[in-house]
N, C-alpha and C positions, 0 to 999 in steps of 0.2 A: 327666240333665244336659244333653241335649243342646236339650228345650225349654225349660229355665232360662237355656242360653245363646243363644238363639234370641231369646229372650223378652227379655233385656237390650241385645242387641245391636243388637235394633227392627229399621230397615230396611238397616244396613248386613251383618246377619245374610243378606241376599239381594245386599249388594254383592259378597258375600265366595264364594258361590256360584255367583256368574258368572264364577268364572276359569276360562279355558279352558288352563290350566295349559302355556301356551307358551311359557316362559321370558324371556321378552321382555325382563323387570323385573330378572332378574337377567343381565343384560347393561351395567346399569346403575348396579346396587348397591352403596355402597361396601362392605358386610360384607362380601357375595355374592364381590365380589374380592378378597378377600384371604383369608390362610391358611386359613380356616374352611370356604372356598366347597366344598370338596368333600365337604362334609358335605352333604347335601340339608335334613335338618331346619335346618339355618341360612341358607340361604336365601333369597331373597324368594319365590320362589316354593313352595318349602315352608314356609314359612310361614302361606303359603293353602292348602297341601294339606291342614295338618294342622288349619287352622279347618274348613275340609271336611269333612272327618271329624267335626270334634266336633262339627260341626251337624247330620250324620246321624246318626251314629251312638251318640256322645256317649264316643266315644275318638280316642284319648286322652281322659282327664279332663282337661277344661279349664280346673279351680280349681285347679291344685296349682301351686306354685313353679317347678318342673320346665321346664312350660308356658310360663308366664311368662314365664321367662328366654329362652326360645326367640323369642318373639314378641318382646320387648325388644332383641331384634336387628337389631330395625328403628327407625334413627335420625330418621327424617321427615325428609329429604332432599327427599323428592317428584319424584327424579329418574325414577319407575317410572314417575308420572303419564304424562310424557307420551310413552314406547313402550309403554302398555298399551292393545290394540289393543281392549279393551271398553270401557276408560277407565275403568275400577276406580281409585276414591280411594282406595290401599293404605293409604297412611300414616293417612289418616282409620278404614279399616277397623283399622287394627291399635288406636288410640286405644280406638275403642268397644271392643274387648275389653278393654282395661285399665280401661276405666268398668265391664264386665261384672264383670272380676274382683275391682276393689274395692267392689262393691255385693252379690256372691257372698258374699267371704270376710270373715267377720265378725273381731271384733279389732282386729289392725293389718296391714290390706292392703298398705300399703305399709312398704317397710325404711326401714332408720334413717338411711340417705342421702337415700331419698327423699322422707320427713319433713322433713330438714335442708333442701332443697330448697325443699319447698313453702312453706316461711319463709322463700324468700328475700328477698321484696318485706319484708317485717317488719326483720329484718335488716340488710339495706343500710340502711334508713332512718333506724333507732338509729345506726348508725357513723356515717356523714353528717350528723349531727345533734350527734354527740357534741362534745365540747370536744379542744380540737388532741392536749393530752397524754395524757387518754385513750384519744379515739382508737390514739395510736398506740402506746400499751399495751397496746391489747387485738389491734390487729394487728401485735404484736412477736412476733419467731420464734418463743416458746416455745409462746406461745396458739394460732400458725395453726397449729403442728405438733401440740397437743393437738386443736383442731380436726377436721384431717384425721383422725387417729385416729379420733378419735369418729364421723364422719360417713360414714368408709370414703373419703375421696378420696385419691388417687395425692398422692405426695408432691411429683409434677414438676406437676403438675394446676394450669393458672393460674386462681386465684381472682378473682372480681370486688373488688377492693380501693378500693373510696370515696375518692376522692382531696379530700374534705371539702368542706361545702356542699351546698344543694341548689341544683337548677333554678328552683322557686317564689320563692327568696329573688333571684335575677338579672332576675325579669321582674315582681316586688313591686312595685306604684306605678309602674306604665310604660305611659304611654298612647301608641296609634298614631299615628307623625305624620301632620299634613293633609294629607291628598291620596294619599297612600300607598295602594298596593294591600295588604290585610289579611284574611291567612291564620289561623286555628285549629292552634295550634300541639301537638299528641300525641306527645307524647315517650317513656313507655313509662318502665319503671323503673330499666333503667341508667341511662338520661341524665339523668334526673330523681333519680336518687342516687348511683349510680357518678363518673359522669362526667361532670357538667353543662357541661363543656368542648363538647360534642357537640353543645347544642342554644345555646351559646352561639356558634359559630363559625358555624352554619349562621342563627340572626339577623342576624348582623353581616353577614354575605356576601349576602345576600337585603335586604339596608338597602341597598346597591349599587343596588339593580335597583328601590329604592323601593318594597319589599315590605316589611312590619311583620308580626312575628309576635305574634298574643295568645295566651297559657297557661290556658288556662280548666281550671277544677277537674277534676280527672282522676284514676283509680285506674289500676294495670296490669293490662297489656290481658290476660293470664290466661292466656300463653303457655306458663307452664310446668307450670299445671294443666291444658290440652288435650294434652302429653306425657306425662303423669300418669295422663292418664284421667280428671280430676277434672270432670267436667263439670257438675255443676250448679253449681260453683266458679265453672267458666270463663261459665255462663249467669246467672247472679249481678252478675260485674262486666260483662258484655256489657251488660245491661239498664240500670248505674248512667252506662258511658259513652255509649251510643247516647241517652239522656235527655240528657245534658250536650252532646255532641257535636251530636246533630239541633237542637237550639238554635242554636246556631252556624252552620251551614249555614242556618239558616231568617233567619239574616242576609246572608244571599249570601256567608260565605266557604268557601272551604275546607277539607279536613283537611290539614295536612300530619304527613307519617310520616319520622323519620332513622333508622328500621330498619325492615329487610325484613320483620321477624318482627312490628310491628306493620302494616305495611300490609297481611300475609296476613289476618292476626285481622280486622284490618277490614273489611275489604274480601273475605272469604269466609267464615270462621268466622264472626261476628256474624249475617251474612244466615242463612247455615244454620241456629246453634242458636236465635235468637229465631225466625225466620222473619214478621216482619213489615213495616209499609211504613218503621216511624222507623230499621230497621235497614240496609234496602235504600237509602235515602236516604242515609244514612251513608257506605255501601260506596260508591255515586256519586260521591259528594264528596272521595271519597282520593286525594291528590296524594301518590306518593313524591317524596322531596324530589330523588333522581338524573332522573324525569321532567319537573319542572319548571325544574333546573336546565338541563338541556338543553336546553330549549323557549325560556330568555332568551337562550341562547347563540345560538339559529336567530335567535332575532331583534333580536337587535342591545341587549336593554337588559342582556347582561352580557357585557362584554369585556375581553380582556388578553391582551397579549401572552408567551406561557410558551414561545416557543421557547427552546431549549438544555436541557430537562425532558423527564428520560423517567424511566418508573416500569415495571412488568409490573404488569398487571390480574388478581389475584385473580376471578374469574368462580365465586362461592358457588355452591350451591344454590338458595337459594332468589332470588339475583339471576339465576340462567335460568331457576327457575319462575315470576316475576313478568316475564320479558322485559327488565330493566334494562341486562343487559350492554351493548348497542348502544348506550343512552342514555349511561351511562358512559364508553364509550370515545368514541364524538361527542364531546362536550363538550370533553374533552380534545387531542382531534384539532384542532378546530378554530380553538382556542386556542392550535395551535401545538404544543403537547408532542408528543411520543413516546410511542406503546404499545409497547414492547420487547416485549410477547408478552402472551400472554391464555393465563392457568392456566385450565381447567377443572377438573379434579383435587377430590376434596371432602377438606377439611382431617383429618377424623375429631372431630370436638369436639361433633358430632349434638346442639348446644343444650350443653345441662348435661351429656349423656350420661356423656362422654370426660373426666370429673371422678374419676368411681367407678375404683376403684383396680381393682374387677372389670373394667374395660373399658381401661385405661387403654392396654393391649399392645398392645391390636385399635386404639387410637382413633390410638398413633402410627404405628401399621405401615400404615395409609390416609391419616396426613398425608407421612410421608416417601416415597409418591408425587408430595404434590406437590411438598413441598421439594426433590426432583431438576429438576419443572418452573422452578422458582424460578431455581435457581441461588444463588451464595456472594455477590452482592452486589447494590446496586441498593434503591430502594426499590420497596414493594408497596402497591396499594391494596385493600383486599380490603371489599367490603361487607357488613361482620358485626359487632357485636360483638366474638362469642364467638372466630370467625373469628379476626379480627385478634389477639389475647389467645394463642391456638392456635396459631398461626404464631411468636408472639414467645419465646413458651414450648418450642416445639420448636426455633429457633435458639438458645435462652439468649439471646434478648436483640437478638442480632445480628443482625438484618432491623428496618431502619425500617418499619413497616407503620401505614397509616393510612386512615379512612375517606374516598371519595373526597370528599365535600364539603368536609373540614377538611383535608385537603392544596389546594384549589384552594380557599379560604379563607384557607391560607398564604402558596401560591404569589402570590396573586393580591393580596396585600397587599403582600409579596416586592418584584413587577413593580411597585407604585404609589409604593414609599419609591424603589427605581432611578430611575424614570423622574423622580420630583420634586429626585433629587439630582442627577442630569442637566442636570436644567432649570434649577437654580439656580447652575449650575457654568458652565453657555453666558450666562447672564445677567452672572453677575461677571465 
């Protein structure tokens, strides 16, 4: 077993062997911190012990369920990355064993959640697609709670729910205006079927500064099959966007990303699993859209006045592993608003994770650390989807939380209708 899993694991089979088992990572962890931590098998850092083991010795058996579940403990945070003082890609390592394990166990590797899951792109697209009243017969209470049923998710578990429409039909027949600076616009499958409000707020606001977004043909970026394990999945649609996307680029514009989780995929998973030059060009040309907002802000071509605005800064995961936080709060500093406090805290929602009704305990007993950061009122910005959805679901509702560009999207609209009704009030 032990060179079956060796042998699937390829080279991170030796990432995984270079932990010098000094806890570091679980200093960091959100599982690691909460009620479970004193288990060692849950872990982060047993969790490398015990791939350890099965790479020497080949015990534990590292095909069985058991296992599995253990290793699934790990939500790709990527918080470990950066106090691992080897620089072990943990989150990456735990991946490849979940490709190990569903390329091992024959049948169906994966349960019936995470089947429901990997249709999610399929999915959302029908709903979004669908006619208003179907729609909202198939997302009437009875069907989401047959739903959950069938899929295993928590009954509190916030769904990605379609709020109808796509993205492709907003940016249909819309040519860049002249003179416009013109970005490639990668939206990723929420926005582009959940909630095309996201890539629509972030056009309008970026029209501001005389930036034009184009929507070039695009599939998603395969974020939930790199969770999964699914990787020749995820190298599949890497290959269909990096073809579509290096075109783009090879017109001098750029990528832009309005989630975190697509500007990872691009800009380091891509390089990795193609490994070539059209992928690494790609990962060059990725602008998150919180870096480039910032950047117009330094310079003068996006401004407004938001004094009397304050909000607490949600600071995700993966907005410290990409470095954004700073850029996020800048923006809005300078702009005038108020940072009332910057959460660190990780919500518990680990992507999809914190859906499954098996995790659902552990997903709110790591978000209601941060909800004590939060506080009972105020809005939040939190850069995440899933994030944002997590948070609204553990208040019931009661926390305005918004992604930062479409709150200073808002705001910034807000400040343009005052300021013209001002002006036309001093004129009469």
């Amino acid at each position: 077993m032990s060179s079956r899993l060796r042998e699937l694991m390829g080279p991170y089979a030796d990432e995984a062997e270079r932990c010098i088992r000094c806890g570091f990572c679980n200093s960091v962890c959100p599982t690691t911190l909460s009620s479970i931590g004193h288990i060692p098998s849950r872990t982060s850092r047993g969790r490398l012990v015990l791939l350890q083991s099965s790479l020497e010795k080949g015990t534990p058996h590292p095909f069985t369920p058991r296992f599995k579940e253990l290793i699934d403990l790990c939500i790709g945070c990527l918080r470990c990355v950066s106090v691992c003082p080897a620089r072990i890609p943990i989150p990456t390592v735990m991946s490849s064993y979940r490709r190990a394990y569903t390329v091992a166990v024959r049948g169906k590797p994966l349960s019936r959640g995470e089947r429901v899951v990997a249709n999610y792109e399929p999915v959302v697209k029908y709903l979004s697609r669908a006619p208003g009243l179907l729609r909202k017969m198939l997302l009437g209470k009875p069907l989401l709670w047959l739903f959950r049923r069938v899929a295993g998710f928590a009954d509190d578990a916030p769904l990605p729910i379609p709020e109808g429409g796509t993205l492709d039909n907003h940016f249909k027949n819309r040519k860049p205006r002249p003179g416009y600076q013109t970005l490639a616009y990668f939206s990723d499958t929420y926005a582009r079927f959940v909630k095309p409000s996201i890539g629509i707020s972030a056009r309008e606001l970026l029209r501001t500064a005389e930036i034009e977004l184009v929507y070039p043909r695009q599939y998603d970026s395969g974020v939930i099959f790199w969770e999964l394990g699914l990787w020749d999945k995820v190298k599949k649609l890497a290959a269909l966007n990096v073809e579509i996307l290096s075109g783009e680029v090879e017109k001098g514009r750029k990528i832009l990303c309005t989630s975190p989780a697509s500007t990872l995929m691009l800009r380091e998973v891509y390089p990795r699993l193609l490994d070539n030059e059209k992928s690494r060009t790609v990962s060059e040309a990725v602008v998150d859209i919180n870096e480039l907002i910032n950047s117009l802000v330094e310079s003068g071509r996006l401004s407004a006045n938001l004094s009397g605005l304050s909000f607490i800064l949600h600071s995700t995961c993966l907005s410290q592993y990409l470095h954004l936080t700073s850029h996020i709060a800048g923006t809005f500093e300078k702009l005038g608003a108020r940072v009332g406090g910057v959460a660190t805290e990780c919500c518990g929602s680990g992507g999809l994770w914190g859906l499954f009704r098996k995790n659902r305990g552990l997903s709110t007993e790591i978000g209601g650390k941060l909800l004590k950061r939060l506080g009972p009122s105020g809005a939040v910005l939190s850069y995440s989807e899933t994030c944002a959805q997590q948070i609204i679901s553990l208040t019931q509702g009661k926390k305005a939380v918004y992604l930062p560009h479409e709150a200073l999207y808002n705001w910034v609209r807000r400040a343009a209708t005052h300021y013209q009704s001002e002006h036309i009030a001093q004129a009469s």
